[in-house]
PDB file as gemmi writes it, atoms N, CA and C in Angstrom:
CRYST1    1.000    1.000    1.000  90.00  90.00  90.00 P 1                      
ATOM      1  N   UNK A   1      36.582  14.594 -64.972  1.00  0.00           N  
ATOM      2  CA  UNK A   1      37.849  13.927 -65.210  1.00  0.00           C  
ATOM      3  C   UNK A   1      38.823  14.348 -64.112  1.00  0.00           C  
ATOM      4  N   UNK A   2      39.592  13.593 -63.433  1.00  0.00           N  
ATOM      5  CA  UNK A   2      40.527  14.082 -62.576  1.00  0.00           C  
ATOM      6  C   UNK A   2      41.784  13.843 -63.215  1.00  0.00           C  
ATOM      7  N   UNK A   3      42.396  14.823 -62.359  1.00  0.00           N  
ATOM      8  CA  UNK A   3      43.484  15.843 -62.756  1.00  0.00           C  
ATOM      9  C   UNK A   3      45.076  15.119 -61.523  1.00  0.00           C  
ATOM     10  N   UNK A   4      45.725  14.575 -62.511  1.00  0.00           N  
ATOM     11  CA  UNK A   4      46.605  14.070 -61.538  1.00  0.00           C  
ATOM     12  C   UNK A   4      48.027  14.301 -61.528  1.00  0.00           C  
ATOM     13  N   UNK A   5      49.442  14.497 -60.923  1.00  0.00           N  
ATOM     14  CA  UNK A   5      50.281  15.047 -61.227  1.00  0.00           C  
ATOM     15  C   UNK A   5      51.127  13.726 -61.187  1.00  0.00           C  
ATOM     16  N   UNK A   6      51.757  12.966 -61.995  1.00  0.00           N  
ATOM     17  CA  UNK A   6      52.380  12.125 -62.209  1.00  0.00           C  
ATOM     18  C   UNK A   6      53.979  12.355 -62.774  1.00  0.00           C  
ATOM     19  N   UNK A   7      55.041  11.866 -61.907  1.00  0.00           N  
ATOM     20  CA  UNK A   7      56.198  11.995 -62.160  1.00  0.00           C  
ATOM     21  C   UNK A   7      56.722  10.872 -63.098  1.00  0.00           C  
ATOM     22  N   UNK A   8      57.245  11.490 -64.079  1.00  0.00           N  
ATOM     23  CA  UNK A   8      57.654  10.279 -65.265  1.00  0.00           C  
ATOM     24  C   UNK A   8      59.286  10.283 -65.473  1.00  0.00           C  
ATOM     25  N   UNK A   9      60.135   9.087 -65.705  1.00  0.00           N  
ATOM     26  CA  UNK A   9      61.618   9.292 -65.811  1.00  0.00           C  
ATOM     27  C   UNK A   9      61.617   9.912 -67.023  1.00  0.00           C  
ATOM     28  N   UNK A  10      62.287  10.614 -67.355  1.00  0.00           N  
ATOM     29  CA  UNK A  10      62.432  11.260 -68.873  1.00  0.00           C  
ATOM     30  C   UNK A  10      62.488   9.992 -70.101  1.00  0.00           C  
ATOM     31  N   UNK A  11      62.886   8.703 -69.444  1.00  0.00           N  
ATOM     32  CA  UNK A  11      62.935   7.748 -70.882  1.00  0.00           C  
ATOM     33  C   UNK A  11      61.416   7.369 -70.740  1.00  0.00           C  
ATOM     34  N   UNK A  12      60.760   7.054 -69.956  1.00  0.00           N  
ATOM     35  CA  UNK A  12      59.077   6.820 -69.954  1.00  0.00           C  
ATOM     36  C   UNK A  12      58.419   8.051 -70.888  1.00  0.00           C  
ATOM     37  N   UNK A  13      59.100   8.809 -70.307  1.00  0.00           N  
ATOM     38  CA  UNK A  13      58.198   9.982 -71.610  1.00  0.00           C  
ATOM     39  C   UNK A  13      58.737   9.904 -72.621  1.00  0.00           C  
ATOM     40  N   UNK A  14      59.605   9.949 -73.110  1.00  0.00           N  
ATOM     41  CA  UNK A  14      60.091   9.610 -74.102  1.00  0.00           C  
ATOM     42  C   UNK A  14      59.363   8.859 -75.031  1.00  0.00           C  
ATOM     43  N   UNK A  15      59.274   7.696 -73.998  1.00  0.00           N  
ATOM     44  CA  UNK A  15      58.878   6.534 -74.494  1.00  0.00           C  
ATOM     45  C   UNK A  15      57.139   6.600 -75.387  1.00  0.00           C  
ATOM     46  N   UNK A  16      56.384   7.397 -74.450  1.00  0.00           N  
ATOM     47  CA  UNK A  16      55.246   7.913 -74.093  1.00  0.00           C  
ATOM     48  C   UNK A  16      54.704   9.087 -75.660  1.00  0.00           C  
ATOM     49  N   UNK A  17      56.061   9.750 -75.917  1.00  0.00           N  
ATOM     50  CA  UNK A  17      55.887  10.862 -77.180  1.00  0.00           C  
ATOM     51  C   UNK A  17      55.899   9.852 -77.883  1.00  0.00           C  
ATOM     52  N   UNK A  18      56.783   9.062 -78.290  1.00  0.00           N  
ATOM     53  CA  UNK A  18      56.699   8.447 -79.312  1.00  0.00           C  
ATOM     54  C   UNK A  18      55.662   7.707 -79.730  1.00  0.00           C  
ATOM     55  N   UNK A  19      55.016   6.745 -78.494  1.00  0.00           N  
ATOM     56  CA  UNK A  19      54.144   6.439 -78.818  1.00  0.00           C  
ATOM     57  C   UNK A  19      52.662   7.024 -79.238  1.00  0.00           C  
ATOM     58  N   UNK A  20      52.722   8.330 -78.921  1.00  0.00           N  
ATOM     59  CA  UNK A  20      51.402   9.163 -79.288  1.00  0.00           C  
ATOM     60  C   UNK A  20      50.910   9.433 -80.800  1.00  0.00           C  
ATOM     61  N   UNK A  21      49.327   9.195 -80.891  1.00  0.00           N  
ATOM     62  CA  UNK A  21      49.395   8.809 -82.229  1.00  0.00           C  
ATOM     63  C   UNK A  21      49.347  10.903 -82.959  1.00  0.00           C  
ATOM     64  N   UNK A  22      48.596  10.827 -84.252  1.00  0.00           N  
ATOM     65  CA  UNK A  22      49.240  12.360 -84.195  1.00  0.00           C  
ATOM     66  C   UNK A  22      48.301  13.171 -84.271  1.00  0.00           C  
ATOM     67  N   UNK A  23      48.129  14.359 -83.153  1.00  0.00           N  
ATOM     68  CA  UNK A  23      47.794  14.933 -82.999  1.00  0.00           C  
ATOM     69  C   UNK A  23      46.576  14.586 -81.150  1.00  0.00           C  
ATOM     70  N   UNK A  24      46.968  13.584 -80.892  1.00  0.00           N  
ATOM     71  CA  UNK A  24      46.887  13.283 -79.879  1.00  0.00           C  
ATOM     72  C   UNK A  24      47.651  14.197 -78.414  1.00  0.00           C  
ATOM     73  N   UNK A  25      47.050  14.166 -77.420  1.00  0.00           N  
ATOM     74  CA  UNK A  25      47.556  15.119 -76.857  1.00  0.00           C  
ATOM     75  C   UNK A  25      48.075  13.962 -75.737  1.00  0.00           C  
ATOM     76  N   UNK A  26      49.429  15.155 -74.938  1.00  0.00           N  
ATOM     77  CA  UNK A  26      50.265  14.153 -74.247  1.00  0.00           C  
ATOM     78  C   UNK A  26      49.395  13.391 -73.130  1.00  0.00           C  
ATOM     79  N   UNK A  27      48.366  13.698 -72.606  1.00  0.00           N  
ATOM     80  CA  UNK A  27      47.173  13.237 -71.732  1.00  0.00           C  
ATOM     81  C   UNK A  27      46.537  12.161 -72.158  1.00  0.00           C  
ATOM     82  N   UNK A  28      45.944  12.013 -73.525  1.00  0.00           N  
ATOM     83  CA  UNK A  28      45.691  11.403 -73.797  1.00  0.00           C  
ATOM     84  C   UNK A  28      46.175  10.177 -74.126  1.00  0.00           C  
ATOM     85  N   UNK A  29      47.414  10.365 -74.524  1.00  0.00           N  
ATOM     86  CA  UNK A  29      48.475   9.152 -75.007  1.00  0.00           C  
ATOM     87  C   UNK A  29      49.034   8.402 -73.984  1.00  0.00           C  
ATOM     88  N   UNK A  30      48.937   9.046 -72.743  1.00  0.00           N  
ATOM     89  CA  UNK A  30      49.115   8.641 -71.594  1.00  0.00           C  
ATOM     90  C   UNK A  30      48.348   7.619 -71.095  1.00  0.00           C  
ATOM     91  N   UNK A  31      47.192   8.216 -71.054  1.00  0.00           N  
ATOM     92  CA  UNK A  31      45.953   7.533 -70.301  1.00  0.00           C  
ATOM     93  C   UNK A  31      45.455   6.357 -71.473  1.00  0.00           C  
ATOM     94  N   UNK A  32      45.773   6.057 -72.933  1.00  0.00           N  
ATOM     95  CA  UNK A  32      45.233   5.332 -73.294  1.00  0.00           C  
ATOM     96  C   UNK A  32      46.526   4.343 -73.173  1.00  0.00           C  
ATOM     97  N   UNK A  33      47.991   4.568 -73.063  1.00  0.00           N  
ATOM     98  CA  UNK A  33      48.775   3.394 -73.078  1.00  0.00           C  
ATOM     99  C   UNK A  33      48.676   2.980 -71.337  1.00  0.00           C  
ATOM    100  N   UNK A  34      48.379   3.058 -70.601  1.00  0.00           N  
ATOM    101  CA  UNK A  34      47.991   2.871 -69.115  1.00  0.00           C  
ATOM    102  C   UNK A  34      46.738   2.018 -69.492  1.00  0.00           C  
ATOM    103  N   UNK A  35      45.628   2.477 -69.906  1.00  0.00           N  
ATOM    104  CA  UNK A  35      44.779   1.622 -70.225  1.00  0.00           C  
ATOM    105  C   UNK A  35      45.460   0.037 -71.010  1.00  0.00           C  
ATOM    106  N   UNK A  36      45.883   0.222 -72.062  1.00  0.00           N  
ATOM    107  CA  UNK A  36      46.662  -0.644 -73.008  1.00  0.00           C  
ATOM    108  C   UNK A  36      47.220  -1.614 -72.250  1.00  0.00           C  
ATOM    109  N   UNK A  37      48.168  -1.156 -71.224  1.00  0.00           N  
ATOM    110  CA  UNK A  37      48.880  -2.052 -70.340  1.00  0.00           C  
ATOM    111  C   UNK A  37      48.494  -2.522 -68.938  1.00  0.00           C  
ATOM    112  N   UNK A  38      47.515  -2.378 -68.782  1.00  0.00           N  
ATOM    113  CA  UNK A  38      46.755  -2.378 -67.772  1.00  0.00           C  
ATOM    114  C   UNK A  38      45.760  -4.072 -68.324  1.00  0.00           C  
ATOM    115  N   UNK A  39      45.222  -3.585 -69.745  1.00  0.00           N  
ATOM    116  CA  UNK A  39      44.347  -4.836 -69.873  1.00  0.00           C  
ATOM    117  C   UNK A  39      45.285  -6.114 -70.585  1.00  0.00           C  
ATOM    118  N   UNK A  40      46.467  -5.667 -71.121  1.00  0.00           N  
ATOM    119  CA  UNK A  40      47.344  -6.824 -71.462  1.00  0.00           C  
ATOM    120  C   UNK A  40      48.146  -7.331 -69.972  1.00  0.00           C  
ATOM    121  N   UNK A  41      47.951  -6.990 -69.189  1.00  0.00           N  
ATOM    122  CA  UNK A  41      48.474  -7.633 -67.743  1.00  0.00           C  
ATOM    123  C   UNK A  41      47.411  -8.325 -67.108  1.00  0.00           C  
ATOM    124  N   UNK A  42      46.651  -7.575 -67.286  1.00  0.00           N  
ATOM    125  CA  UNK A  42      45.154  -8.767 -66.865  1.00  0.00           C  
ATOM    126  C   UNK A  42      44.856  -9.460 -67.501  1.00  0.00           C  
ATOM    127  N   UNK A  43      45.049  -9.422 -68.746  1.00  0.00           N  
ATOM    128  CA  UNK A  43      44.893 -10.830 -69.784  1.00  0.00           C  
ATOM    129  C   UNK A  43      45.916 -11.848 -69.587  1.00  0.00           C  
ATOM    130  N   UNK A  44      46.893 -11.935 -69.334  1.00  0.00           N  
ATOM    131  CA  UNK A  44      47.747 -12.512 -68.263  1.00  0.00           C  
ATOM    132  C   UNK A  44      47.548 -13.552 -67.303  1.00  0.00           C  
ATOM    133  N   UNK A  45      46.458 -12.950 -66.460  1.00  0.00           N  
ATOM    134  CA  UNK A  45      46.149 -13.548 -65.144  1.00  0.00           C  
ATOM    135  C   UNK A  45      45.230 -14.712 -65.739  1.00  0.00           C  
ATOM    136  N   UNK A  46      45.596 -15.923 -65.145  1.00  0.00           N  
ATOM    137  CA  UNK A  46      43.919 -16.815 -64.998  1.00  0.00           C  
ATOM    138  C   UNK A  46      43.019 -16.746 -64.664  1.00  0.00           C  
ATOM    139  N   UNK A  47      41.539 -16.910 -65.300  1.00  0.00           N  
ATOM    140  CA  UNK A  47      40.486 -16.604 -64.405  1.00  0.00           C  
ATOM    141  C   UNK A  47      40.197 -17.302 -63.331  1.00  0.00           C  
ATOM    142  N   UNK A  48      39.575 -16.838 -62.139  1.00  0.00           N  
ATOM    143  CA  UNK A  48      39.182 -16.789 -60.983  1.00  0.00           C  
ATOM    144  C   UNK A  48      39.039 -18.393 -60.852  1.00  0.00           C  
ATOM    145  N   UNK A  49      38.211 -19.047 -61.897  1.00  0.00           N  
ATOM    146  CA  UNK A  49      37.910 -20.386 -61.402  1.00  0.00           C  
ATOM    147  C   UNK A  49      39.249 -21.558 -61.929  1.00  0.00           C  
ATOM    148  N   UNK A  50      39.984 -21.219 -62.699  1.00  0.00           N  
ATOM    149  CA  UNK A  50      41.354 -21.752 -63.213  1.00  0.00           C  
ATOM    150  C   UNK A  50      41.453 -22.587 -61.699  1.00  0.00           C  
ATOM    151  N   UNK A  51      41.991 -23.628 -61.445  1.00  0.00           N  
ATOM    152  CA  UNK A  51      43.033 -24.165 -60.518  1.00  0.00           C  
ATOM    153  C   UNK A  51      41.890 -24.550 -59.321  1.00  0.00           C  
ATOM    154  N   UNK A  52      40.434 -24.277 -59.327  1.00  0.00           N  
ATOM    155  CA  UNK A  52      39.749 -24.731 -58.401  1.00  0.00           C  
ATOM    156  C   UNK A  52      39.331 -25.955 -58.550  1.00  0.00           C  
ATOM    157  N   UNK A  53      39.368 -26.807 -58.123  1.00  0.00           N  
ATOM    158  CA  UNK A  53      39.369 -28.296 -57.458  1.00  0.00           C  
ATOM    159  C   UNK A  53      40.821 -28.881 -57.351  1.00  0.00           C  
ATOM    160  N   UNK A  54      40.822 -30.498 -57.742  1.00  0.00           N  
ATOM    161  CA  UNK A  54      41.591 -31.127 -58.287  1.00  0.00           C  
ATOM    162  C   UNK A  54      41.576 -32.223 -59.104  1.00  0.00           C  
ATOM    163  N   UNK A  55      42.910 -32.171 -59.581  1.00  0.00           N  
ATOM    164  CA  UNK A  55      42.532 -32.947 -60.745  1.00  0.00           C  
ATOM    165  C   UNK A  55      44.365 -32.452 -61.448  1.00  0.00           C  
ATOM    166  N   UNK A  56      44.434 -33.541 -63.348  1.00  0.00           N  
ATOM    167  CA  UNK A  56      45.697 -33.103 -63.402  1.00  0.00           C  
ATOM    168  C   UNK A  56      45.604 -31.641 -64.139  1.00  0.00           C  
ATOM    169  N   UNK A  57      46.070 -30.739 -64.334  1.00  0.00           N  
ATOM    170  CA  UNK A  57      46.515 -29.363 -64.812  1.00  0.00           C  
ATOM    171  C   UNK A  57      45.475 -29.304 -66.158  1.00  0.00           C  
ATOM    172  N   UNK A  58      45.698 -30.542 -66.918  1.00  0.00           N  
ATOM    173  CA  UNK A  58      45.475 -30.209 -68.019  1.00  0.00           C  
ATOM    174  C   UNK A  58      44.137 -30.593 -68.364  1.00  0.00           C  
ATOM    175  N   UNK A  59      43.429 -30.961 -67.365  1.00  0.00           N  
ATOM    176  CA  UNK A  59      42.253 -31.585 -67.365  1.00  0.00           C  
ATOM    177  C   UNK A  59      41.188 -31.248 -68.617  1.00  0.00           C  
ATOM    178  N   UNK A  60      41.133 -29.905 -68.313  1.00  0.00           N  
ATOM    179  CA  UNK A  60      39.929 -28.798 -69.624  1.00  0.00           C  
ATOM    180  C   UNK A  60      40.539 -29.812 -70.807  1.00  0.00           C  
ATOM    181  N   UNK A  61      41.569 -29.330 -71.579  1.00  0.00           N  
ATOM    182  CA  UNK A  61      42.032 -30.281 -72.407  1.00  0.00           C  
ATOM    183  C   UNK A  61      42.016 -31.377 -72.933  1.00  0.00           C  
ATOM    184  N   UNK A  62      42.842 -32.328 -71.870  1.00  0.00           N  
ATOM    185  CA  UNK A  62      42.736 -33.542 -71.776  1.00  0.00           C  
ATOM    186  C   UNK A  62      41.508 -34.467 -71.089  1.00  0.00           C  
ATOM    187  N   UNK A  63      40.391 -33.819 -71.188  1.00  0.00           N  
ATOM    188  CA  UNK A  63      39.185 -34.160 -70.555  1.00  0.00           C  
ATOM    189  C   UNK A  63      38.514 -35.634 -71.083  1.00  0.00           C  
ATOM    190  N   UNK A  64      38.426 -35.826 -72.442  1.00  0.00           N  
ATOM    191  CA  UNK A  64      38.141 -37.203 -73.009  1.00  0.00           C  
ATOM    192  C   UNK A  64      39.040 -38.542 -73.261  1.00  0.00           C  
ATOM    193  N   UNK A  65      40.699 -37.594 -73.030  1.00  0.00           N  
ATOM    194  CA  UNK A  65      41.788 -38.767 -72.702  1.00  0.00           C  
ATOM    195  C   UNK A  65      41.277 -39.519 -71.596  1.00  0.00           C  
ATOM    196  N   UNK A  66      41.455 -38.609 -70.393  1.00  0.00           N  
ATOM    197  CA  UNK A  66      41.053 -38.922 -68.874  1.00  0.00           C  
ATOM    198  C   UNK A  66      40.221 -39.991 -69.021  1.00  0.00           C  
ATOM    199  N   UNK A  67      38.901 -39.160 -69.566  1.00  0.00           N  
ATOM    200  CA  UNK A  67      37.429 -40.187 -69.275  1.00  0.00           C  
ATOM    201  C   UNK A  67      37.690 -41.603 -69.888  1.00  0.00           C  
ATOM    202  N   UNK A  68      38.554 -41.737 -71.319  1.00  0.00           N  
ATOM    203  CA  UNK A  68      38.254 -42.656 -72.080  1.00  0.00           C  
ATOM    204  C   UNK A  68      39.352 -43.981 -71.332  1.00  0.00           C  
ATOM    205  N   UNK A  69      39.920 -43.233 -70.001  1.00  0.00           N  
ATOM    206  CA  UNK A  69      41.327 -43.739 -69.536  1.00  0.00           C  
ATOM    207  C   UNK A  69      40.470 -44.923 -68.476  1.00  0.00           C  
ATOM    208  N   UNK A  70      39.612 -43.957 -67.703  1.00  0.00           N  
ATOM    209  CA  UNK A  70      39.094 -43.961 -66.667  1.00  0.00           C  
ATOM    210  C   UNK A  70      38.010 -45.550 -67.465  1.00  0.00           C  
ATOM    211  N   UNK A  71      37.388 -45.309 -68.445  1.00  0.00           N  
ATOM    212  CA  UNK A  71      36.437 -46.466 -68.804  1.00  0.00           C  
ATOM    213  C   UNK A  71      36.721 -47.441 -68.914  1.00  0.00           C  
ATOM    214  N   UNK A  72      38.515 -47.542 -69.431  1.00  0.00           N  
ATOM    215  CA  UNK A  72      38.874 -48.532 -69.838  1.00  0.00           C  
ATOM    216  C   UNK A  72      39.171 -49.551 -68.722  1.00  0.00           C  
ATOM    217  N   UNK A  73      39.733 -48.400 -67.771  1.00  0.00           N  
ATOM    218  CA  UNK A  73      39.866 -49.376 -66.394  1.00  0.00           C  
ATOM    219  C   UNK A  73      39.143 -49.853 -65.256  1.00  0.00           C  
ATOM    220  N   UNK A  74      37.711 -49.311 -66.317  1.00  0.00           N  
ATOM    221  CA  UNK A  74      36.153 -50.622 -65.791  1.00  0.00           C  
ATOM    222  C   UNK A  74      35.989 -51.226 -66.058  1.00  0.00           C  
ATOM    223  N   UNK A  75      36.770 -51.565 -67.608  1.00  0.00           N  
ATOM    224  CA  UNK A  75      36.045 -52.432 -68.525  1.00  0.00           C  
ATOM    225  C   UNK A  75      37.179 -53.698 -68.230  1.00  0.00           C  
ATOM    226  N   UNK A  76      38.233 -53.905 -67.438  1.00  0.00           N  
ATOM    227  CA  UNK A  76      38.736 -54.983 -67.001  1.00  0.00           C  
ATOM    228  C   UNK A  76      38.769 -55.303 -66.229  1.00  0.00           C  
TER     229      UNK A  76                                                      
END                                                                             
């Protein structure tokens, strides 16, 4: 495990005690709300293939509007 020296504003720790559950140690409470906020910021992001091609935004969605849009304006 590495050992790191991290400077915290006194309201982050603060913030940090409080959130520790009990009997949790201040290391630990640390490293699991870093984790915590770490994967709710990446859940956030779109995945990688989001926004590759083109087409309108909502396409995934609106995928059988489109098509049923698209047929109609073969069928005249």
């Amino acid at each position: 495990m590495a050992r790191r020296t991290v400077n915290l504003p006194d309201s982050v720790e603060a913030l940090a005690r409080e959130a520790a559950e009990p009997g949790e140690s201040f290391s630990a409470t640390v490293s699991r709300l870093i984790e915590e906020g770490v994967r709710v910021t990446r859940g956030r992001r779109a995945p990688s293939y989001v926004g590759a091609g083109e087409g309108p935004e909502d396409l995934g969605i609106n995928a059988e509007k489109y098509l049923r849009e698209l047929a109609e304006e073969y069928e005249h």
